[in-house]
Structure formats: structure tokens, C-alpha cells
N, C-alpha and C positions, 0 to 999 in steps of 0.2 A: 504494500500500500504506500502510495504517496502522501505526500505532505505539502500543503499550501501554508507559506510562511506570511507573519501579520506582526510587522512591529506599531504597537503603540509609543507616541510621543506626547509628552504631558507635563504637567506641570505640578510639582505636591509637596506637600507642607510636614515637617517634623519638626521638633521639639529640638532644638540646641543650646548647651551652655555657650553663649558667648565667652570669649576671653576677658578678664578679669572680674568675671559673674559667677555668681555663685546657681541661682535660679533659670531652669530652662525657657527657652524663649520662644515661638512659632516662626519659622523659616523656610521662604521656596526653596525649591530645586527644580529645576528642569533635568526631568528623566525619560527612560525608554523599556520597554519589555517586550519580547518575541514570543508569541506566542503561536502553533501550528493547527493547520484544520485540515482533515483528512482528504483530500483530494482523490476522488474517486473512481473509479469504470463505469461504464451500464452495469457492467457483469459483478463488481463488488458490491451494487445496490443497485438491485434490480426491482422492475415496476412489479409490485405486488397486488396492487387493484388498481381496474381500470374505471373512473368513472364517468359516465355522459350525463349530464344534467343540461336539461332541455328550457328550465328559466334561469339562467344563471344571471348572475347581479349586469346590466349594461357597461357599457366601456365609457361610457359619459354617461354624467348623474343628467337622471329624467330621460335616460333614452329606452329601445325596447330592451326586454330580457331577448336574451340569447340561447344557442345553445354552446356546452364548451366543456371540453372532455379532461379531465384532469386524471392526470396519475400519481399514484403514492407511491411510492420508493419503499425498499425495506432495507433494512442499516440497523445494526446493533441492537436488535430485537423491538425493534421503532420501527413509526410510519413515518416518512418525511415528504415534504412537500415544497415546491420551488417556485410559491407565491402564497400571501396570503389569503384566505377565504372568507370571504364577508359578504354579509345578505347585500349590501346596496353596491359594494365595490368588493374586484379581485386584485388584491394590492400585489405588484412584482417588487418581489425584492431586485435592491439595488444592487449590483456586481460588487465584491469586497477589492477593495483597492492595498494595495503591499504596503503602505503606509499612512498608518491615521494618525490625524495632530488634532490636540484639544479634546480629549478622551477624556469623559471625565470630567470631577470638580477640581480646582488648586488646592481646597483645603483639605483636602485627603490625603492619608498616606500614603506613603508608597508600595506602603504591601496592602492597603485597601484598593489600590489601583492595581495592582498586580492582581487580584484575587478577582476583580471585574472584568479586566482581560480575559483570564481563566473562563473562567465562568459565560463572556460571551463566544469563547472558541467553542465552548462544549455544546452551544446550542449551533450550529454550523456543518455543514458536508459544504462538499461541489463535488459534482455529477458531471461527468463530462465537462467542465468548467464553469456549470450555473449552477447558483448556489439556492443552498436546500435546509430549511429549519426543520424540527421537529412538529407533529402535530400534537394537541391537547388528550388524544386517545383515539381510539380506532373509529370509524364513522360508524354510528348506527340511526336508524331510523324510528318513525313515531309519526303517529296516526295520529292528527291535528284536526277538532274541529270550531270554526269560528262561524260567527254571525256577525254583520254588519251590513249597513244599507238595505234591512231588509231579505239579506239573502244569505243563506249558509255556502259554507264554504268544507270542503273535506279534501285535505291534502297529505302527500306524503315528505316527510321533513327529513332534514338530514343534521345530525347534530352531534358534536364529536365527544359531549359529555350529558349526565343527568340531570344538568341545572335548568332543568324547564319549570317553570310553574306550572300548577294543576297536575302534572304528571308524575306519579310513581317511576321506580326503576322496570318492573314490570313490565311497563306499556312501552318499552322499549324492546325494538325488533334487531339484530343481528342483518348484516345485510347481505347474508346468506341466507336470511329467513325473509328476502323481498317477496318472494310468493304470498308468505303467510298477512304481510301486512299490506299488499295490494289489496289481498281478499277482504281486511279489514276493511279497509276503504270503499271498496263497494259495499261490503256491507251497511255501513251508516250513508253512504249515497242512496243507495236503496228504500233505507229507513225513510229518511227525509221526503224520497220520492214520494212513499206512501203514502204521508205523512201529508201529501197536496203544499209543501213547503218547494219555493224555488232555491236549488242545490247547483253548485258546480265543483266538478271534481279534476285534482289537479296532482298528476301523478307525471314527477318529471325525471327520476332517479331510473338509471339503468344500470347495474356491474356485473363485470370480470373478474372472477379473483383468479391470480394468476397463484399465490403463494397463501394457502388456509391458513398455517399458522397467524398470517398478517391481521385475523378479524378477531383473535381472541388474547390482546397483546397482556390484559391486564388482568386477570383471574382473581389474582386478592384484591384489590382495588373492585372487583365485579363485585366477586361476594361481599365485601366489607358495606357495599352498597346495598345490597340483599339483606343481611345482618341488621342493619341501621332502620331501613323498611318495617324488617320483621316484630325489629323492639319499638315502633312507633306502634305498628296495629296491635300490636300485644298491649303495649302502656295505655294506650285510647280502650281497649275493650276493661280492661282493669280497674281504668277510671271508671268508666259504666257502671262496672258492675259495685265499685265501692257506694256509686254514689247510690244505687239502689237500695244496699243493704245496710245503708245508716243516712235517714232522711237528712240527720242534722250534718251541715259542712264541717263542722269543726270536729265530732267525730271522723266523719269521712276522711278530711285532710290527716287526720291523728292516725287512723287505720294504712291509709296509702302510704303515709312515712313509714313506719315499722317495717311495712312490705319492702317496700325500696330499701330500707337499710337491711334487709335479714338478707337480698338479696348480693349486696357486697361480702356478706360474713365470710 
């Protein structure tokens, strides 16, 4: 494997006793640090999934959605990707240049500027020469449905982690499991039809997985997710049921605690 070489140039601040001082004083330097990003093959990181999305954000704000195919890379057991993904814009990164000046705060140290450097080399490839960040976790999708101006809406989303509001970890599809939530999506199309409600259904997501491994990156991270779920619907039915079997809150409250705490013992 190769190596694409990145010297930072900067400017930072430590603590010096001046001469005939006894108390340290704050003082620049102008310094530098090298830091390396993996320089890659096709063949060292290879396209893992293929995606086609049929509305993708327009190339100028307020123009139409597009269609526009994107590929994920796989690289050190990660998805990466060589622009970023955003509902209204697809931001490209900019090409890393062999020498950055102004990195950085002055009032920093030098080893907190070193540690920055670090730290932005590790989020970094280049693939054949264009460069490639990490993504937030593997795409998965979710059966979305909205109302406005009178008219429902049933869509298929794509979203690289569980922070959605309204939605459980659950109602989150694998995008190996595109079948399963296509069929969702008609389903509640359907509903709505019946329903004499005006519906439109928007299903733009198409994929390749070229490498399986690539869709199931996070497993404890998955479950840990699962886990947190489990003990919300657990703690909610608990509640119920405390409050049921002691009308009075301050009982009830006094009950729930003891449980909660027997349950650390």
C-alpha cells in the first residue's frame, strides 16, 4: 500500500520560562507535522455497493432532483465515500493538497495540533487519486409516511443511522431487505388508496451489493441499539403496570424506584 504524504504548517502556543523569569509565559512558534493517508487501488478498496437513487439532491439549489449513482468503497472494514450526501446538496470533496498553512488555532499546542492532524489523516483514503471519507454506518432504509397539503405521501428513505424521529430501530430495513420494504410501501399506498385519501408513492432507491459483508458493518453498535429499544418498551410497560397497581403517584414513584434499584444489585 501506498502513502499520500500531508505536511501541516501552523502556528502554536506553549508555555516558556523566559530568561531571567522565574514564571512560564505563553509563546508562538511556527511549526510543521507530516502526517500520511493511504493512497489506494480500485483493487485495495473496492466498490462494495452500488447505489442508483432516482431523486437525488439537484446540482443547483431549487433545480430538479436527478438521478445519480453512487458507490461505496470498502476499506478497513468501512464504507467510504468520495462526496458528501445531503438531502438538498451532494457536497464533493475538495482534492487534499501536499501542503496546508493555517491549520488550526495559534493558541494550541503543539501536540494538540499534532493530534488534529492525526486525527484528520484517519478520516481520509484516495482511491485512484480522489479522495474518500468515511460514512456515519452502512445505508439502511425506512418506510416514511407524511401528510401535507392535503395529500399523503409514502416513501422509501435512505438513512445511514437510527436518529429519525417517530421511528424505532425496528422499522429499519437492511438494504438487502429492499424487497421487504418496497412491499411495505405498497402496503400503506394501498391502505391510503382504500382509504379514498389522495396518496403518492415514491420509491427511488435501487442496489448492488457487490461485497455482503459491507451491509452488516456494525453488529454491536446494531444490537446495542436493539438492547436500548428493548429496555425503553420494557420500562414504558413497567410504568403501566406500576401505575395501575398503586393509584397513588407517590406510592407508585416509591415502588418503580426499589424496582430500578434491585435491578443494579
Amino acid at each position: 500500500m501506498q502513502t499520500y504524504q500531508v505536511t501541516f504548517k501552523f502556528s502554536y502556543t506553549e508555555n516558556i520560562i523566559p530568561p531571567r523569569c522565574r514564571k512560564p509565559r505563553p509563546q508562538q512558534f511556527d511549526g510543521q507535522y507530516t502526517v500520511e493517508i493511504p493512497a489506494l487501488s480500485d483493487k485495495e478498496a473496492p466498490v462494495a455497493i452500488i447505489e442508483t437513487d432516482r431523486a437525488a439532491a439537484p446540482q443547483v439549489p431549487g433545480g430538479e432532483r436527478r438521478t445519480r449513482v453512487r458507490q461505496y468503497r470498502w476499506y478497513n472494514n468501512q464504507l467510504w465515500c468520495d462526496h458528501q450526501i445531503d438531502r438538498f446538496k451532494d457536497i464533493e470533496f475538495e482534492p487534499i493538497q501536499p501542503v496546508i498553512t493555517g491549520y488550526g488555532c495559534s493558541y494550541q499546542s503543539l501536540a494538540q495540533h499534532q493530534e488534529q492532524a492525526r486525527l484528520w489523516a484517519k478520516s481520509k483514503i484516495l482511491v485512484d487519486g480522489i479522495v474518500h471519507q468515511p460514512l456515519r454506518g452502512e445505508p439502511r432504509l425506512l418506510v416514511n409516511r407524511d401528510y401535507f397539503n392535503n395529500k399523503f405521501y409514502v416513501s422509501l428513505e435512505r438513512h445511514f443511522d437510527y436518529d429519525v424521529p417517530r421511528f424505532r430501530f425496528s422499522d429499519f430495513y437492511r438494504i438487502d431487505q429492499i424487497n421487504e420494504a418496497i412491499a411495505k410501501c405498497h402496503h400503506w399506498f394501498e391502505r391510503f388508496q382504500n382509504d379514498g385519501d389522495e396518496v403518492e408513492l415514491v420509491i427511488p432507491y435501487e442496489y448492488e451489493i457487490l461485497i455482503p459483508q459491507a451491509i452488516q458493518l456494525n453488529p454491536q453498535f446494531d444490537q446495542s441499539v436493539a438492547d436500548e429499544e428493548k429496555f425503553q418498551t420494557n420500562l414504558q410497560k413497567l410504568i403501566s403496570q406500576t401505575k395501575s397497581l398503586f393509584p397513588d403517584s407517590a406510592l407508585a414513584c416509591r415502588a418503580l424506584k426499589e424496582t430500578l434499584a434491585s435491578l443494579h444489585e
